[in-house]
N, C-alpha and C positions, 0 to 999 in steps of 0.2 A: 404577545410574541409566542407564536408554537417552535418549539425543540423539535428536529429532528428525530427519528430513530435511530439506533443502532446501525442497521439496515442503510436509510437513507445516508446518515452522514460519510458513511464509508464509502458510498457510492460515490458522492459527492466530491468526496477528495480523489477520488480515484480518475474523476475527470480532466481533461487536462486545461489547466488553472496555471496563472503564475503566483506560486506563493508569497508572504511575508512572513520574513524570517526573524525571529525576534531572541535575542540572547541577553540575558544578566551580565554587566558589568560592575564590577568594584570599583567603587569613588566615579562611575561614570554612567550620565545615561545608556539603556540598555542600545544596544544593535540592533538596529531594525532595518532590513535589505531585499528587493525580492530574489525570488531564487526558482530555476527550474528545479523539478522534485520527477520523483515518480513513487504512486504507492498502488498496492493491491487489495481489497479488503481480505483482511484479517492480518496482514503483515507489516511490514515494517516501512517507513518513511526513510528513502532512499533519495540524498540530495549529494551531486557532483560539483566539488569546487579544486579549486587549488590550494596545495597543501601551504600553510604559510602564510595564508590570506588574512587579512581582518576575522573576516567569518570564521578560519578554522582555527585562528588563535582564543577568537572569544569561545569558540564552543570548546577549545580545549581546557581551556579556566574553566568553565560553568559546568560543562556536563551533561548539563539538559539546554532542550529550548523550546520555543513557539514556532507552529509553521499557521499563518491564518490563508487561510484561500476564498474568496467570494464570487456571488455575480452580482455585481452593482448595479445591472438595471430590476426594474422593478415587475416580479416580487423581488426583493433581497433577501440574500439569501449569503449565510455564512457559517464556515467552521472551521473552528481552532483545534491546534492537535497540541498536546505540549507532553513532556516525559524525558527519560533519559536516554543521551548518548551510548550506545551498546558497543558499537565500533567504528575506529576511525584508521584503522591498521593497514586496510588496504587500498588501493589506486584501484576503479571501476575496470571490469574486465568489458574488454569492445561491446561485445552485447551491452550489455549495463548501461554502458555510457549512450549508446546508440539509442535504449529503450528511452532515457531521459530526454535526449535533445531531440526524437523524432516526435514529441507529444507536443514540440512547439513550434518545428519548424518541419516543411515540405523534407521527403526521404532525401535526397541529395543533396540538399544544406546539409542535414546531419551527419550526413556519413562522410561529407567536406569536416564539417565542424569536431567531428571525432576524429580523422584524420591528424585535424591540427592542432587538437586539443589535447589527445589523452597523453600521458607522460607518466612520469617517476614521479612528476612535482604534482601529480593530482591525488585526490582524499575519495573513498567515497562514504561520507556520514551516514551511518544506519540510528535510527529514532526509534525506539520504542513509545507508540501514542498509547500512552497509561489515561492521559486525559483531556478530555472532549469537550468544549463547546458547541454549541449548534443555535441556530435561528433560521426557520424558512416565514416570510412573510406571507408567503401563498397560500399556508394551512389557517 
C-alpha cells in the first residue's frame, strides 16, 4: 500500500467527497455519520451542522474527531484527517455555509438549501488535522 504525500493528500481531501465523521463516546460506541465538509490545503477542516445535534453534542464532549473521505472505485484510494476541535462558537457566515453545500449540490440547491438552513441553531466546527492517514492503490 503506497501513502500518500503531504501534497497529494491535502489535495485529496480538498476534493469534493462526502465524509465520515467519526467521534469518541463514553460507555458508547463512537459516532460514525457522513457529513458535508469543506477544507483548503493547509487549513482547517470546516464542517456545517446544527447546534444541538448528536454530532455537536459528541464533538462537544470529545473535542477531537475523525473526518475519512475516499474513492471506492478502483484504484482506492483514502484519507483520514483526525485532531482537535479549535472552534465551535460561531454559526457559518452565508459565504461559508454556501462554500460547503455548493461542493455537493448544483448552485441553486445551495443557495435554496442555505436560504433554509442557516440560523442561530447552526455551528460551524473548525478541525485542526494534526493527523493523517493516507492509502492511494494506484502508486
Amino acid at each position: 500500500m503506497a501513502v500518500m504525500s503531504a501534497d497529494e493528500r491535502e489535495k485529496f481531501l480538498a476534493e469534493s467527497r462526502v465524509g465520515v465523521l467519526s467521534i469518541g463516546r463514553d460507555g458508547k460506541a463512537p459516532l460514525a455519520v457522513p457529513v458535508w465538509y469543506d477544507y483548503e490545503p493547509g487549513g482547517e477542516v470546516l464542517i456545517w451542522m446544527q447546534r444541538g445535534s448528536a454530532k455537536d453534542r459528541a464533538i462537544q464532549a470529545a473535542g477531537q474527531l475523525s473526518l475519512t473521505v475516499q474513492h471506492d472505485n478502483p484504484p482506492y484510494r483514502y484519507v483520514t484527517v483526525s485532531g482537535p476541535v479549535v472552534d465551535t462558537s460561531a454559526s457559518p457566515t452565508e459565504e461559508q455555509a454556501y462554500r460547503i453545500a455548493s461542493r455537493y449540490v448544483p448552485e441553486d440547491e445551495a443557495r435554496r438549501y442555505v436560504a433554509g438552513s442557516l440560523g442561530l441553531d447552526s455551528v460551524l466546527v473548525r478541525v485542526r488535522a494534526d493527523r493523517w492517514l493516507s492509502t492511494d492503490h494506484g502508486k
